[in-house]
C-alpha positions, 0 to 999 in steps of 0.5 A: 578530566575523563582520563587518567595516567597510571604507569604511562596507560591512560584510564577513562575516569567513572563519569566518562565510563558510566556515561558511556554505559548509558549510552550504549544500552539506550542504543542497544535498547533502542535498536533491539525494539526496533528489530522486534518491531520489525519482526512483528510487521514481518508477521503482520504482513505475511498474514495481509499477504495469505489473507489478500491471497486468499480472497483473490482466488475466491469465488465472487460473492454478490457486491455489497453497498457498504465495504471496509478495509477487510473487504479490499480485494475480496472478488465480487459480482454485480448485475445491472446498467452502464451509465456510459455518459457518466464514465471518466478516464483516469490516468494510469501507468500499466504493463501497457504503458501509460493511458487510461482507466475507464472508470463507468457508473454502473446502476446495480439491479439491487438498487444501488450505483457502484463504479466500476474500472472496466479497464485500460486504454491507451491514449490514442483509444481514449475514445475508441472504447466498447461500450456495451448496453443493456444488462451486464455482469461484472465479476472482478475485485473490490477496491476501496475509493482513492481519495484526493488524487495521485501523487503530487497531482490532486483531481480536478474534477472542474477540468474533468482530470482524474489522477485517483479513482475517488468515487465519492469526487467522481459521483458528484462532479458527474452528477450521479443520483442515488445512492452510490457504493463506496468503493470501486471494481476492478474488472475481470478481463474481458476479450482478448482484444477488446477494449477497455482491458480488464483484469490488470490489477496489481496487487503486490506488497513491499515485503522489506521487514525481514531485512529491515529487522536484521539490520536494526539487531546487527546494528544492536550487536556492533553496539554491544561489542563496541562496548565490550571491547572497549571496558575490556580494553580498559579493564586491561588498563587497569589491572596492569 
């Protein structure tokens, strides 16, 4: 029995209110961590946001052979030789519309090769792109590899179709010698009407946290004044 008669009110018995006050703090406990959790991603994220920021609008520094998670985004420059029949086209989404990345081989005069996005082109220009020769500075924004393909589309580098910009994948299927970087560049903008067009780099972060934090507390609070109304209720039950 979880309730008991007393001058026609019902009262909840021990068992039931204990159970009940167990469930509400790990419920309570429950939510609050993940609110607090939510909070530190809050900070964690606006950190990644100032620092992402801050390396964007930095002056280019020399491209280096190796890069970590700390180095992405980070503006670079680099000299040296296109490998334009090397080059793959990866499929992309822009504010262009749908089309391509012209991904090109790049073998850097400081002894290394390092892919380089130079940019979009649509469909009908997939093979209509400039192709420039001899030395060439790239400036623009270092990019770690996208591994394995799109989503749901793997690469198939057999069939030469490209849905990520894996360097390790795309160096091997096009058979680059040497040493290659790994990571990619995204090139700066080039004229105005020319093609490939750089610069269009997206680099923006869900920034959900704050929202996410006060739905896990007000969650927390409609728990404890679930509670609080009904031990008042039963209070009330027992002292009448």
């Amino acid at each position: 029995m979880t309730t008991a008669q007393d001058g026609g009110r019902h009262r909840r018995s021990p068992a039931f209110l204990i159970g009940l006050t167990l469930i509400a703090i790990l419920f309570f406990s429950g939510f609050c961590a993940l609110g607090a959790w939510q909070v530190q991603r809050l900070g964690w994220k606006r950190d990644l946001i100032a620092r992402v920021d801050a390396r964007i609008h930095a002056l280019p520094v020399p491209a280096p052979f190796t890069a970590g998670r700390a180095d992405e985004y980070r503006r670079v420059h680099v000299s040296g030789r296109f490998l334009h029949d090397k080059a793959v086209l990866v499929q992309a989404v822009t504010v262009r519309g749908a089309g391509f990345w012209v991904l090109t081989p790049l073998v850097a005069d400081r002894g290394f090769t390092v892919m380089v996005n130079r940019g979009f082109v649509p469909p009908e220009k997939r093979d209509g792109y400039a192709r420039p020769q001899g030395e060439q500075r790239v400036a623009g924004l270092l990019r770690l590899s996208e591994p394995g393909g799109g989503f749901l589309r793997a690469n198939d580098p057999a069939a030469n179709r490209w849905f990520s910009r894996d360097v390790a994948a795309i160096g091997a299927a096009r058979g680059i010698r040497g040493p290659i970087a790994g990571y990619f560049i995204d090139a700066d903008a080039s004229a105005p009407d020319g093609l490939p067009v750089g610069g269009l780099t997206v680099v923006t972060f869900p920034n959900n946290h704050l929202q996410y934090a006060v739905t896990w507390f007000m969650l927390a609070a409609m728990v404890a004044g679930a509670y609080i109304f009904v031990m008042r209720h039963e209070w009330k039950s027992r002292r009448s």
